[in-house]
Z-matrix of the N, CA and C atoms (Angstrom, degrees):
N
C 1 1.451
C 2 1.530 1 108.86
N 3 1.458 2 114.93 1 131.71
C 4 1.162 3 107.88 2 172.29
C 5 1.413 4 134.05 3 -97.55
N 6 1.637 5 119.11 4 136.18
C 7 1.558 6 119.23 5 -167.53
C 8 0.953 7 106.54 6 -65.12
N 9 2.102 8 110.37 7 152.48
C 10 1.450 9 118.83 8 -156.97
C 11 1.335 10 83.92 9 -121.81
N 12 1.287 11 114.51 10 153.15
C 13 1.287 12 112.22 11 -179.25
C 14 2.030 13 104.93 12 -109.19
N 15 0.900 14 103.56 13 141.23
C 16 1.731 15 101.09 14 177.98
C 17 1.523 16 99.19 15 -126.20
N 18 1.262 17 111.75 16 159.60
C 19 1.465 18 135.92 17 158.52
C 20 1.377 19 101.10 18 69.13
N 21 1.277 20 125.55 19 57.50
C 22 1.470 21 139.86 20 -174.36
C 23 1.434 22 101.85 21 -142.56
N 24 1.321 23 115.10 22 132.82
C 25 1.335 24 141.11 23 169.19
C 26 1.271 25 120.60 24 -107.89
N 27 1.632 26 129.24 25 121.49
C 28 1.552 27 110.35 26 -169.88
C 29 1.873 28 92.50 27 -137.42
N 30 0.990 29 91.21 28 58.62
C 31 2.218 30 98.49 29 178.43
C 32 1.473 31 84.08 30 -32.03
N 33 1.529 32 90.33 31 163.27
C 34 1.207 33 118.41 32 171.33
C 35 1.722 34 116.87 33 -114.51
N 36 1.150 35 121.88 34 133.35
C 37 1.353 36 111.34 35 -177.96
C 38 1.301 37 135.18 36 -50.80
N 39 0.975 38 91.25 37 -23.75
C 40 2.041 39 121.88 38 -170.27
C 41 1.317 40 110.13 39 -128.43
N 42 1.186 41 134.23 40 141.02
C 43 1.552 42 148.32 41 158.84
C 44 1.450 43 115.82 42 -80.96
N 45 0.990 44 138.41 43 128.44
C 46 1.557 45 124.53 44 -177.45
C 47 1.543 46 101.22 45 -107.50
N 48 1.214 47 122.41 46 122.39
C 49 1.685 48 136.09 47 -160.77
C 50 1.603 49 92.02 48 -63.03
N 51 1.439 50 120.43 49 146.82
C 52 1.619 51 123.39 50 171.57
C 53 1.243 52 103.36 51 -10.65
N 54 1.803 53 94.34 52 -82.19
C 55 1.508 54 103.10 53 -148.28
C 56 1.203 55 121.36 54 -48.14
N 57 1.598 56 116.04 55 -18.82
C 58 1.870 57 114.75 56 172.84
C 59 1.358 58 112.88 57 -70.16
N 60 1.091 59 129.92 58 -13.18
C 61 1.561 60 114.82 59 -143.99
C 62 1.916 61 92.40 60 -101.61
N 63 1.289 62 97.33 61 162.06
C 64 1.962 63 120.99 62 -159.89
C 65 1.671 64 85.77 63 -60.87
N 66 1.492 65 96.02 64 148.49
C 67 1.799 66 111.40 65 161.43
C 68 1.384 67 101.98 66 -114.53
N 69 1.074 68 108.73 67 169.93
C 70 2.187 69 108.07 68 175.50
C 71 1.644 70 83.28 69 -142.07
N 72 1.169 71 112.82 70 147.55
C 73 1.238 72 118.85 71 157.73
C 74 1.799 73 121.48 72 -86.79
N 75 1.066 74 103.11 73 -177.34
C 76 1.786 75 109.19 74 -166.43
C 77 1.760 76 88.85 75 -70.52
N 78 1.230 77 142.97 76 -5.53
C 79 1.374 78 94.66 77 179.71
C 80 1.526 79 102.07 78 -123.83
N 81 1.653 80 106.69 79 1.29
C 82 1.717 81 100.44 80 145.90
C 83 1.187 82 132.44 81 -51.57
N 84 1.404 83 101.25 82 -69.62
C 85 1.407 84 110.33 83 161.01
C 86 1.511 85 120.12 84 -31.16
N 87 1.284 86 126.98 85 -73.89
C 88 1.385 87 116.76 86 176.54
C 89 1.302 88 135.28 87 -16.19
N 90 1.513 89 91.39 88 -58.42
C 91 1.996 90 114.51 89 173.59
C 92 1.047 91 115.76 90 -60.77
N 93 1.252 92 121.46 91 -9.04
C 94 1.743 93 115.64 92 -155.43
C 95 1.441 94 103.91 93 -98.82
N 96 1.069 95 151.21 94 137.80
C 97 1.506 96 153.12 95 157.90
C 98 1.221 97 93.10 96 -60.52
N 99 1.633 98 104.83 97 150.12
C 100 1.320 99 124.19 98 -170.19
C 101 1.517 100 100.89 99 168.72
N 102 1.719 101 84.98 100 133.03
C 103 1.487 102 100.26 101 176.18
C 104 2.054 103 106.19 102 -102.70
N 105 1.242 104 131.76 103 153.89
C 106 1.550 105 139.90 104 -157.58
C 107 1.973 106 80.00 105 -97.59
N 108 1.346 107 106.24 106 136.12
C 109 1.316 108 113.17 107 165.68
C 110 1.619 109 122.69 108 -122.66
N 111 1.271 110 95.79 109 -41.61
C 112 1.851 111 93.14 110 167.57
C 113 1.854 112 97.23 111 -148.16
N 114 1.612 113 98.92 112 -163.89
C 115 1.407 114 84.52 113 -161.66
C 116 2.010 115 76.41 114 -166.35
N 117 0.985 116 123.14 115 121.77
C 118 1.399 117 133.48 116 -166.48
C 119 1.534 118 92.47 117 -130.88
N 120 2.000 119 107.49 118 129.05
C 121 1.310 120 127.62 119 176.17
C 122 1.795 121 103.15 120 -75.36
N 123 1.632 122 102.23 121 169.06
C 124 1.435 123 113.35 122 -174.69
C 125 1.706 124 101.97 123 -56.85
N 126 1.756 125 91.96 124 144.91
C 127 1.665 126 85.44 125 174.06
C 128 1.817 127 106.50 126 -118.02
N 129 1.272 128 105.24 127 14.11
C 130 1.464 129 119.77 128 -175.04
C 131 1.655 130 128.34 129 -167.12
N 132 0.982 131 122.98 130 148.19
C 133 1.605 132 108.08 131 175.66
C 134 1.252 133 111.74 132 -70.59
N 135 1.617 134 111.01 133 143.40
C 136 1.671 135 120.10 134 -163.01
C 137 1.402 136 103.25 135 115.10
N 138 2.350 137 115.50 136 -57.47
C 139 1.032 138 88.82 137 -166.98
C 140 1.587 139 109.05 138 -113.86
N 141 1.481 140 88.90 139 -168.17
C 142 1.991 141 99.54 140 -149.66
C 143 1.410 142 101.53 141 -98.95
N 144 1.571 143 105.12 142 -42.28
C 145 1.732 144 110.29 143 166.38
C 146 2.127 145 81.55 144 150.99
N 147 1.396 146 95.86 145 -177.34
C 148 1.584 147 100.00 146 -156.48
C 149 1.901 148 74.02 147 -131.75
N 150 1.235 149 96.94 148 143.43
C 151 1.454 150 124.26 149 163.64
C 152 1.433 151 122.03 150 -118.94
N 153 1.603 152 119.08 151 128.04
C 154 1.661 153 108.25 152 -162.66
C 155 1.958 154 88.30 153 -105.51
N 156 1.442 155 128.37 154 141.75
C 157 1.076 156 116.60 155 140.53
C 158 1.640 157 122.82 156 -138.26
N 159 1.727 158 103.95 157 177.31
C 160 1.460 159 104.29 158 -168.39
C 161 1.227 160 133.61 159 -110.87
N 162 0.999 161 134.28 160 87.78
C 163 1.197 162 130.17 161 -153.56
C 164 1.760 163 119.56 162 -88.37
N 165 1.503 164 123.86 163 44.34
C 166 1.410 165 140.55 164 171.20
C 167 1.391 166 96.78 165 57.27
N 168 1.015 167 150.60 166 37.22
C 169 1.422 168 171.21 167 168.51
C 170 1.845 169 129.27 168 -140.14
N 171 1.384 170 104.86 169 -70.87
C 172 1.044 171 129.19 170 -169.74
C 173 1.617 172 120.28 171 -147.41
N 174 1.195 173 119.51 172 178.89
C 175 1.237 174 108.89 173 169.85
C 176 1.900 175 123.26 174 -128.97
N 177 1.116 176 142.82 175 150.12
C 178 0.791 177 149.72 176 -143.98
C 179 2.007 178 105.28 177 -130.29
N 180 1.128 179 121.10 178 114.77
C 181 1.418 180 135.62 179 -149.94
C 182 1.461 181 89.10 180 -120.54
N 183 1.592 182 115.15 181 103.70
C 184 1.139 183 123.53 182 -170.75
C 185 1.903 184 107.20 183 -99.78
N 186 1.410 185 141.12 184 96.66
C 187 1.338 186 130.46 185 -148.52
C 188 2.081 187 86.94 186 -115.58
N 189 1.187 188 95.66 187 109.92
C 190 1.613 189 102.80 188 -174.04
C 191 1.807 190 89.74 189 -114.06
N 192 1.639 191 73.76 190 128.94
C 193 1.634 192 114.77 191 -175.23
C 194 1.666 193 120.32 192 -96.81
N 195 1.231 194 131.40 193 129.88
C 196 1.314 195 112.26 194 173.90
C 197 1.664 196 121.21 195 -58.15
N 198 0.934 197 120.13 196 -68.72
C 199 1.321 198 139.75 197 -169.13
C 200 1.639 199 130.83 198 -79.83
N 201 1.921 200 96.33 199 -3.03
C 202 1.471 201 103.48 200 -176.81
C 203 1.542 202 110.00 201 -145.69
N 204 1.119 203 143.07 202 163.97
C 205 1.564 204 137.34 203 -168.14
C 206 1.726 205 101.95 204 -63.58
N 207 1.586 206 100.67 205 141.67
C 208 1.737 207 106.63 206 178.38
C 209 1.659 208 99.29 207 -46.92
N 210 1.314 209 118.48 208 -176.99
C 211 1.859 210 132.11 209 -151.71
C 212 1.171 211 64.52 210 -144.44
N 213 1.508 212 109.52 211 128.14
C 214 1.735 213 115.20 212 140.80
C 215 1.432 214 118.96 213 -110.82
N 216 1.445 215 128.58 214 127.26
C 217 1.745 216 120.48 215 -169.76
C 218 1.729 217 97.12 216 -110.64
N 219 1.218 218 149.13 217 172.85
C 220 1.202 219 166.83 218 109.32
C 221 1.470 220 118.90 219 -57.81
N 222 1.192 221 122.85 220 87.09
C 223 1.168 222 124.98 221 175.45
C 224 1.929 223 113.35 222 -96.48
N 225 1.324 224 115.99 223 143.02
C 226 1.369 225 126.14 224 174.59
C 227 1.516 226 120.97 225 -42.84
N 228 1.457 227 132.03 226 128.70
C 229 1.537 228 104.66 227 149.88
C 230 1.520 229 120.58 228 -110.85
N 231 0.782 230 99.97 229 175.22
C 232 1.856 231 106.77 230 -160.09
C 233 1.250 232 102.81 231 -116.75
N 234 1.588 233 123.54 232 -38.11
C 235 1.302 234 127.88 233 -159.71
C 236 1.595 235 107.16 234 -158.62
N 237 0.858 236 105.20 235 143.48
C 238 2.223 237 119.21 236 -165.81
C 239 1.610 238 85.43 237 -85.21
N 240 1.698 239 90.12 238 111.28
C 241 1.278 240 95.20 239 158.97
C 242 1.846 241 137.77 240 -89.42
N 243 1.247 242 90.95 241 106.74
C 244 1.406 243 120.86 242 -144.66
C 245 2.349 244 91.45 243 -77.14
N 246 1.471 245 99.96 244 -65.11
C 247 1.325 246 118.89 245 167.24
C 248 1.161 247 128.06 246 -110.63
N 249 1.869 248 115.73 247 29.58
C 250 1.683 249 121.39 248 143.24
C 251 1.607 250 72.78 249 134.39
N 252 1.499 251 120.25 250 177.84
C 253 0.774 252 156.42 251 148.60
C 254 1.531 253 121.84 252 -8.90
N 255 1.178 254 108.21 253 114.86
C 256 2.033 255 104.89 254 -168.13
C 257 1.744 256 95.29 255 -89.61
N 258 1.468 257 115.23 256 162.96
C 259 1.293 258 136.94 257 -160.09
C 260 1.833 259 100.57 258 -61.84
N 261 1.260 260 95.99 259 -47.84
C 262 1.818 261 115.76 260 -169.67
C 263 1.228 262 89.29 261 -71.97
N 264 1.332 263 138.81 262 -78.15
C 265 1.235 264 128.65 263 -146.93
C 266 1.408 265 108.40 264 -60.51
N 267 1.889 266 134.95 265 -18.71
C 268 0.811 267 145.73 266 -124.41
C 269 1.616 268 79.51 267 -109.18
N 270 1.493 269 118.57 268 -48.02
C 271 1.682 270 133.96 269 -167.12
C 272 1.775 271 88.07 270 -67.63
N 273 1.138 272 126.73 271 -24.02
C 274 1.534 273 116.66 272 -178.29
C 275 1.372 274 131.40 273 -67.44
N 276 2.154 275 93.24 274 -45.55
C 277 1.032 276 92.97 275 -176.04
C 278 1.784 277 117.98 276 -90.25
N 279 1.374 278 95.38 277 14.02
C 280 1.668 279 114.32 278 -175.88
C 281 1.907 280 98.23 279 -76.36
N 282 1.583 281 80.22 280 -72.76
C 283 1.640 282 81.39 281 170.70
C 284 1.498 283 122.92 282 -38.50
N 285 1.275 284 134.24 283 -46.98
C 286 1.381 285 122.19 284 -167.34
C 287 1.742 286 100.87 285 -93.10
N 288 1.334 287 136.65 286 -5.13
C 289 1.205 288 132.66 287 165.92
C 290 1.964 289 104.67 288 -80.14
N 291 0.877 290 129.76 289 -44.40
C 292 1.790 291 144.55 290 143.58
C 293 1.512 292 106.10 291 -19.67
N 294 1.461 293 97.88 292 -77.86
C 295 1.489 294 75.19 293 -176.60
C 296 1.698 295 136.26 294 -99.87
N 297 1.548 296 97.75 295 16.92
C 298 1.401 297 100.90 296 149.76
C 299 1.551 298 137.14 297 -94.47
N 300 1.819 299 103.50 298 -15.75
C 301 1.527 300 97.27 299 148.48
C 302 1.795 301 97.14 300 -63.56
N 303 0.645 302 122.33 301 -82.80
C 304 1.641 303 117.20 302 -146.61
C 305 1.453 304 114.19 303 -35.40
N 306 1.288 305 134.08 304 -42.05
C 307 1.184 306 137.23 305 -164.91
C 308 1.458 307 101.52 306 -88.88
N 309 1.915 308 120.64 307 -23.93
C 310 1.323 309 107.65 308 -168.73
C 311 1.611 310 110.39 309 -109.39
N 312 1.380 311 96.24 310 -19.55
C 313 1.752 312 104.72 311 174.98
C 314 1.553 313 109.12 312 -117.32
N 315 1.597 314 132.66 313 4.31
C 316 1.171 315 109.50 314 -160.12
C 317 1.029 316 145.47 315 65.91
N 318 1.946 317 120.59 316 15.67
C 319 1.389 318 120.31 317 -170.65
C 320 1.881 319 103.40 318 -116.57
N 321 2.043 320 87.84 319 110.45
C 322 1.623 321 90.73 320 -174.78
C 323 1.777 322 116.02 321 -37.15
N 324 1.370 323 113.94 322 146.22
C 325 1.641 324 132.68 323 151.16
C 326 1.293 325 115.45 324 -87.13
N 327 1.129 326 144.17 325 148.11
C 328 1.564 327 150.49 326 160.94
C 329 1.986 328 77.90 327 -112.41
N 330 1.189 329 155.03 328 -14.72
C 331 1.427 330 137.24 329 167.68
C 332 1.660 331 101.25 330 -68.44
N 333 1.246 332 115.33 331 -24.95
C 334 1.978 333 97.42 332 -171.79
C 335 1.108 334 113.65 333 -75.99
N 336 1.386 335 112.23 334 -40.60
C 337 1.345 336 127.93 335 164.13
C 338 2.011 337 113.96 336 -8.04
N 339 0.907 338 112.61 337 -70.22
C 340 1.734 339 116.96 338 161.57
C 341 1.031 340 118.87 339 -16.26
N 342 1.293 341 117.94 340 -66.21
C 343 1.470 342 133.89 341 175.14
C 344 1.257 343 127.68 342 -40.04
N 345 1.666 344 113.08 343 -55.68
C 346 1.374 345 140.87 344 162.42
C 347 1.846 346 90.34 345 54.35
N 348 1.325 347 101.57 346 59.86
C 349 2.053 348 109.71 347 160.27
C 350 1.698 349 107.38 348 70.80
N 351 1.574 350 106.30 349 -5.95
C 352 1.491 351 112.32 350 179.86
C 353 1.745 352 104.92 351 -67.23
N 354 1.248 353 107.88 352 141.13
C 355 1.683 354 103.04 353 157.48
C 356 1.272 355 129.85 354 -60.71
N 357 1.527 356 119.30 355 -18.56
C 358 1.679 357 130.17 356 -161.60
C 359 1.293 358 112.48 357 -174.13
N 360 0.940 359 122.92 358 166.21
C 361 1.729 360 120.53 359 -165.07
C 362 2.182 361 90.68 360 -155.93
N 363 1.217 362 97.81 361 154.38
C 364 1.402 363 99.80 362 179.50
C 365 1.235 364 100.15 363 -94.96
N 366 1.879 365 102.04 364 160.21
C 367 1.427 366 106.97 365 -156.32
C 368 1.829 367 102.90 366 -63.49
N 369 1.028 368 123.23 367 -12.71
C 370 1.870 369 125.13 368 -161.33
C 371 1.189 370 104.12 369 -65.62
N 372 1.932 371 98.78 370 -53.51
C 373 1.531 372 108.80 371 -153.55
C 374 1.972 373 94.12 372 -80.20
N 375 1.122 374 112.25 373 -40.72
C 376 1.336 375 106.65 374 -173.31
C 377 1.619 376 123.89 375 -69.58
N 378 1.681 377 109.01 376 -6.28
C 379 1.448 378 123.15 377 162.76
C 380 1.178 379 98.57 378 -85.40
N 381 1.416 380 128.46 379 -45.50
C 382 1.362 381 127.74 380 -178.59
C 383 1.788 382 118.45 381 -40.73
N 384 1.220 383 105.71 382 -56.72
C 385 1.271 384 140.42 383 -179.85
C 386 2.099 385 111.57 384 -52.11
N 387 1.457 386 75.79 385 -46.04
C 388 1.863 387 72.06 386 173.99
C 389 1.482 388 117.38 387 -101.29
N 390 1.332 389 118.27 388 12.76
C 391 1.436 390 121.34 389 163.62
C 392 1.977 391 100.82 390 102.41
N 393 1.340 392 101.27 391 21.78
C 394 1.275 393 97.87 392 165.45
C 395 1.521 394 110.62 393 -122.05
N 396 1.426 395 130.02 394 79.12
C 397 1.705 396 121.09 395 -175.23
C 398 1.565 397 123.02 396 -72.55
N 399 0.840 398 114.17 397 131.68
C 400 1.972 399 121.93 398 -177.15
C 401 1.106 400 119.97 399 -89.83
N 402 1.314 401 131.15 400 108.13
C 403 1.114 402 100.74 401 167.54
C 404 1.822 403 122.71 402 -140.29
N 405 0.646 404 109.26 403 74.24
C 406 1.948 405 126.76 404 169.52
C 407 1.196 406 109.82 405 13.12
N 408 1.517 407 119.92 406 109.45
C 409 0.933 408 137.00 407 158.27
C 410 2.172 409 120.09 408 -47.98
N 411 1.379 410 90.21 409 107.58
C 412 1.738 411 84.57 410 -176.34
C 413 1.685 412 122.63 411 -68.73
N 414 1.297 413 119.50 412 125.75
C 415 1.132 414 120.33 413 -165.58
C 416 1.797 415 109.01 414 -55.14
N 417 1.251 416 132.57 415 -34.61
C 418 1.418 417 118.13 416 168.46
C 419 1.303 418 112.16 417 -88.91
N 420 1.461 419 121.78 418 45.96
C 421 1.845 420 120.78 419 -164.49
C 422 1.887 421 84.34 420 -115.39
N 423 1.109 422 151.96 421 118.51
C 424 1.508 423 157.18 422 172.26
C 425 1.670 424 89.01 423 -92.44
N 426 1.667 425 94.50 424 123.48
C 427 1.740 426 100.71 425 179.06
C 428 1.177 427 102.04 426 -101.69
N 429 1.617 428 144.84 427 114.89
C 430 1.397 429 144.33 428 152.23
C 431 1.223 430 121.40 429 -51.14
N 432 1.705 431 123.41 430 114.24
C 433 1.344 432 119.97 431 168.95
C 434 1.322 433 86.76 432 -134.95
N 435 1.989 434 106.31 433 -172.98
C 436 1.051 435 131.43 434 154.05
C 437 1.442 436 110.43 435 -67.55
N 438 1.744 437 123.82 436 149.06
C 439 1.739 438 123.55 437 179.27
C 440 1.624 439 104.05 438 -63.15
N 441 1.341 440 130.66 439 -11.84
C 442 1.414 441 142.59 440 -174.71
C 443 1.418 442 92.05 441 -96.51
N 444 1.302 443 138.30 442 -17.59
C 445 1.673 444 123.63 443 175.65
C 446 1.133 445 125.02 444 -85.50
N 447 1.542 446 127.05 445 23.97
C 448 1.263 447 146.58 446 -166.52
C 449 1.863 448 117.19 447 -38.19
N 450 1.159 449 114.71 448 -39.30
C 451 1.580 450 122.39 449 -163.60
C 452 2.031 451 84.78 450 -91.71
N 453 0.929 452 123.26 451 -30.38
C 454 1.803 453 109.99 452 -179.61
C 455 1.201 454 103.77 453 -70.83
């Protein structure tokens, strides 16, 4: 049996904008083991609602359409979702459900916006971008707390 690793985070340096990221068709998908992680109602007419799943790797952003074959995306994971779905991976599979309404039904994103026609964005600016900003502690920077302020 092989060891699983939990409570590991492995960001990626780069974001790869929707439109780059892998499609599988319906009978990849089929084959693939996969566990169901969330399950998001229609956000427009056309669509049916978006299903996220995980396949001990990555996750797979299922965007079911009325009128045209389900969208399958490959989205990154960052972190083993241990108690559902982590925050980041969650902004991934947002983004690639975004911009497959948009490109397949026409329903504007204010999430593509980030991208602005780029292929990839680095991980800072694109945390930056969704309301999470980074910013790196400099190795000769001495942080003053109390010995009880341990997590600052």
């Amino acid at each position: 049996m092989a060891e699983t690793k939990t409570d590991y985070r492995a960001l990626p340096s780069v974001v790869e904008a929707p439109q780059k990221l892998r499609r599988l068709t319906e009978s990849e998908f089929a084959a693939m083991k996969k566990t169901q992680m969330q399950t998001v109602q229609s956000l427009c007419d056309g669509h049916e609602g978006t299903v996220v799943w995980y396949n001990e790797q990555e996750y797979v952003v299922q965007i079911k359409l009325r009128s045209r074959p389900d969208v399958y995306v490959v989205t990154p994971c960052t972190f083993t979702p241990t108690f559902g779905m982590d925050r980041i991976d969650g902004m991934f599979a947002e983004d690639a459900e975004a911009y497959v309404l948009q490109s397949e039904l026409g329903y504007p994103s204010k999430r593509l916006a980030a991208f602005e026609g780029r292929d990839s964005l680095d991980i800072e600016n694109y945390l930056a971008n969704r309301g999470m900003p980074v910013s790196p502690a400099q190795p000769d920077e001495k942080v003053q707390r109390k010995w009880w302020q341990f997590w600052k």
